[in-house]
C-alpha positions in Angstrom: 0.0 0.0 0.0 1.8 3.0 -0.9 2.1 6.1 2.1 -0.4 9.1 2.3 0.6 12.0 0.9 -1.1 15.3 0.0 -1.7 16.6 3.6 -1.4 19.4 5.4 -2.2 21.6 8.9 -3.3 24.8 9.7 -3.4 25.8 13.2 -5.3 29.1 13.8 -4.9 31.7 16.4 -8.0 30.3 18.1 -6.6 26.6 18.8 -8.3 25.0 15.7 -5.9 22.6 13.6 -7.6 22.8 9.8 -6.5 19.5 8.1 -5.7 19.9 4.4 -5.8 17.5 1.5 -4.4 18.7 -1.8 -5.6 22.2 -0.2 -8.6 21.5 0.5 -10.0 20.8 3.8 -10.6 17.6 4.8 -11.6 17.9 8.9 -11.5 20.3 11.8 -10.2 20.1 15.0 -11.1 21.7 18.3 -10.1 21.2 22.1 -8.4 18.7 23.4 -8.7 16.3 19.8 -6.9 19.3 17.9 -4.2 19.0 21.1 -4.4 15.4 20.7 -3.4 15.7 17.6 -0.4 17.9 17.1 1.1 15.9 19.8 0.6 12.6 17.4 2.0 15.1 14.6 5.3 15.6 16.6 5.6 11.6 17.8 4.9 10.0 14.6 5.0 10.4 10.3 2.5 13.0 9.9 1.1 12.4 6.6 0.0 8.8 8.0 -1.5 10.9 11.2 -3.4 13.3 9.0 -4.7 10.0 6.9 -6.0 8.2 9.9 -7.7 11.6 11.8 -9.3 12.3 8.4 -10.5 8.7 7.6 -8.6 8.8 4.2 -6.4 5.9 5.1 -8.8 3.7 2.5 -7.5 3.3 -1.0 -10.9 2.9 -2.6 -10.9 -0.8 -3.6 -13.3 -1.8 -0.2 -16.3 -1.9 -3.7 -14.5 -4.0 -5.7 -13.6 -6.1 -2.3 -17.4 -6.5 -1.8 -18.5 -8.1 -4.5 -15.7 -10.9 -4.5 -17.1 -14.0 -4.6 -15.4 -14.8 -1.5 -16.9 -12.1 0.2 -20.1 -12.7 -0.7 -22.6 -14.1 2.0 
């Protein structure tokens, strides 16, 4: 599977962390999950980070997976 790449952060003035995907935004964080997560930005890769917050860690074959026929019930 090849690595995420294409993110990016914005972290405003107010505490918000904006999550960017090929400039667009993809989530927003608030609180304690926007601390939460420039801490797991700092400790770890942060392309894979961004992926996982933003639930675009799926590579868009899960349809094709599906219908299968060993999948199939």
């Amino acid at each position: 599977m090849p690595s995420p790449h294409g993110f990016s952060y914005d972290v405003r003035p107010d505490g918000t962390v904006l999550i960017l995907h090929h400039n667009r935004a993809a989530s927003t964080l608030r609180g304690s999950r926007a601390e939460q997560f420039l801490a797991e930005c700092e400790a770890g890769d942060p392309q894979l980070v961004m992926a996982r917050w933003t639930g675009n860690y799926k590579r868009g074959n899960e349809r094709a997976a599906r219908n299968h026929p060993r999948n199939r019930s």
